[in-house]
C-alpha positions, -999 to 999 in steps of 0.1 A, spaced: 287 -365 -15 269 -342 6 288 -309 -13 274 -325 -43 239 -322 -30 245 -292 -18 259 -280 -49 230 -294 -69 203 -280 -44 218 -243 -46 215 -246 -87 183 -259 -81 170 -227 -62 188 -199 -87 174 -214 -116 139 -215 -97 146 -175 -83 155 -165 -118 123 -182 -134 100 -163 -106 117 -128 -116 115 -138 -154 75 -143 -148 69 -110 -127 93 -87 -153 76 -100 -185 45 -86 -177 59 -51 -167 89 -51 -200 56 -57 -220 35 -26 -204 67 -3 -206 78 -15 -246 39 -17 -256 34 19 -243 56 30 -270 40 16 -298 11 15 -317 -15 -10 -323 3 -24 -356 34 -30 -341 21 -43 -306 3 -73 -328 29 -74 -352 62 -81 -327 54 -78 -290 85 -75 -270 103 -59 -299 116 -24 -295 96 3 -309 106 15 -346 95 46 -335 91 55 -301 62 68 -294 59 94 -261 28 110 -278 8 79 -261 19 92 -220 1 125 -232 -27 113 -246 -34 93 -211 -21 120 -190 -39 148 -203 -69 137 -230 -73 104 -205 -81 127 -174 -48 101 -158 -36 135 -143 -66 140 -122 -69 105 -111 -32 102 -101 -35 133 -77 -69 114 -62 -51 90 -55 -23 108 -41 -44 126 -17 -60 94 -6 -29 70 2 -11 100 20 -39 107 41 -48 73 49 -13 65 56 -10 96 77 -39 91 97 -30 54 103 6 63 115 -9 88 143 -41 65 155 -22 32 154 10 42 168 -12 61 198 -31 28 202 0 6 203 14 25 226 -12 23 251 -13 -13 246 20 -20 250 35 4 277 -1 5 303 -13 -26 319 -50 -25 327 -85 -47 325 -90 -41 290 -59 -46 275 -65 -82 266 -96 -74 253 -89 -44 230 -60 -67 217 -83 -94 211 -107 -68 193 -82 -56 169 -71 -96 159 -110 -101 153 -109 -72 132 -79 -90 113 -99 -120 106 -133 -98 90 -128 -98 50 -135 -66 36 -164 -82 12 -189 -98 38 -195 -61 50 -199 -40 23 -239 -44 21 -239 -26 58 -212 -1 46 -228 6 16 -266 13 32 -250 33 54 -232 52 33 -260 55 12 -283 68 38 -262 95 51 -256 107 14 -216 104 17 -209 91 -17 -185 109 -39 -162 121 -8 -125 112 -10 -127 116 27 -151 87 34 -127 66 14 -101 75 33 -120 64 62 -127 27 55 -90 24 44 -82 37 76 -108 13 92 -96 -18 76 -63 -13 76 -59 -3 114 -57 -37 128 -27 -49 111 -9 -14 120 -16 -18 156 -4 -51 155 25 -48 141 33 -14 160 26 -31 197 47 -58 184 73 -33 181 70 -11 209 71 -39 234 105 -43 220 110 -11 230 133 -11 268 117 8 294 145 18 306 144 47 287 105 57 292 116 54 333 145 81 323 117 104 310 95 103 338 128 109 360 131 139 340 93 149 343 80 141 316 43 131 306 30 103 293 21 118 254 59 137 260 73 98 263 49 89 231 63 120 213 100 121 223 108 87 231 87 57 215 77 74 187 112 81 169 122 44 182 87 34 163 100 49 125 112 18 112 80 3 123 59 26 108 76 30 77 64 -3 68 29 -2 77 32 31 55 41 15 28 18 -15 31 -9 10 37 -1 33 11 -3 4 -18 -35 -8 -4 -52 24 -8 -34 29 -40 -42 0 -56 -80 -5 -43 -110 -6 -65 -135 -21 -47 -144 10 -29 -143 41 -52 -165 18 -76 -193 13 -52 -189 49 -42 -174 74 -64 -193 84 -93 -181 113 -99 -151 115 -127 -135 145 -110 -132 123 -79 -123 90 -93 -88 75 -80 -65 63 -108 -71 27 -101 -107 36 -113 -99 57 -137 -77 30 -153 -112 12 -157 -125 38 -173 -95 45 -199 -102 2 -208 -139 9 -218 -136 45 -238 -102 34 -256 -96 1 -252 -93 -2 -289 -59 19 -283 -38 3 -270 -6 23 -265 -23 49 -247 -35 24 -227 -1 9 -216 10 40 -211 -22 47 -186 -14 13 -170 26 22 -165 19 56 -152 -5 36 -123 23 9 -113 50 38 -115 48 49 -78 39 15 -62 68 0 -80 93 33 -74 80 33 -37 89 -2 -29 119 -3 -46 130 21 -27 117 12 10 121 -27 9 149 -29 32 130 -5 57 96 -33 49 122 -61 57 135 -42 89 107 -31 104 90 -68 100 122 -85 116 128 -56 143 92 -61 155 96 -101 164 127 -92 184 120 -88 220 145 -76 244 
């Protein structure tokens, strides 16, 4: 009786895993198969196949669209922020983890608050400030408040790991004469990767995918990210809607490519980071 139930329960969950996929692909077959086509034959049969496929729509978004210029933005701002946040927070989680002193509690304890502060009830206090020290339109401010939101959840998950971490090894190193920044660099920060790779790729989709930001504070078009710019393709030619598929496909490419790619490490470095030795 109980393999019966068992049985039925396992059925029960594929057929509920294979409805979840089915909703998240629909939405992304349609993008791809609609970027293709042309308004006729969007209307006409939706998730059909093309008659004729249509690659003339990628240019027009690419080039006439300005997409190009928007998808470097955006690369320059989700590899900075995620290369900045990988040096400050895994300095900061090492200092948390490895040195015990008065504050540690307390800078812990500051970095959780900062976990629990939504990015929306500050954004009058950003914004005047931002405003009075004339820093809109700078890809490097935006960088900045990426950085400054997203660095609590990176040191977290980084001290997490590095207490993991057996000091065996950083007593080796100081046997051997080393420093402390010469056990940070040669010791817990190689054991720290898989940690790191996932805030990195966390970090890198947030910044990627923001909008909040670059439409309070980018203005101009040369500077817009693509998420931004992807607004801006939806008011000029909305009424074109291959090209803007296409637009739309060419800004979930990289996200999708990227995590694809590094889920295991995202899966990894979560698990490895609630094991303690």
């Amino acid at each position: 009786m109980k393999k019966i139930r068992w049985n039925l329960g396992t059925v029960i969950q594929y057929i509920f895993l294979i409805a979840m996929a089915a909703m998240f692909v629909t939405p992304l077959l349609f993008t791809l198969i609609s970027s293709l086509k042309d308004n006729r034959e969007i209307f006409a049969s939706p998730f059909a196949l093309p008659e004729t496929y249509r690659f003339e729509n990628y240019i027009i978004a690419w080039k006439e669209a300005n997409m190009s210029q928007y998808f470097l933005n955006s690369v320059f701002i989700s590899v900075a922020t995620v290369v900045i946040l990988g040096i400050v927070a895994s300095m900061a989680a090492f200092i948390i983890a490895r040195f015990n002193f008065k504050m540690n509690k307390f800078i812990m304890i500051f970095f959780m608050i900062g976990m629990m502060i939504p990015m929306h009830t500050i954004l009058v206090p950003i914004t005047y400030m931002i405003g009075t020290f004339n820093l809109k339109n700078n890809l490097f401010v935006l960088v900045l408040l990426y950085v400054g939101f997203s660095i609590p959840f990176s040191v977290m998950v980084l001290t997490n790991f590095m207490r993991g971490i057996n000091q065996s090894l950083e007593e080796a190193a100081i046997i051997d004469g080393a420093n402390y920044f010469q056990i940070y660099r040669h010791v817990a920060l190689p054991l720290t990767i898989p940690a790191i790779s996932t805030i990195s790729i966390f970090n890198f989709l947030s910044a990627w995918n923001n909008v909040l930001f670059p439409l309070l504070f980018i203005n101009d078009k040369k500077l817009k990210p693509i998420s931004l710019g992807l607004l801006n393709f939806n008011g000029e030619r909305g009424s074109q809607y291959g090209p803007l598929m296409a637009a739309i496909a060419i800004t979930v490419f990289i996200p999708l490519v990227i995590y694809l790619l590094f889920q295991e490490k995202v899966e990894s470095g979560l698990a490895a980071g609630a094991v303690k030795e």
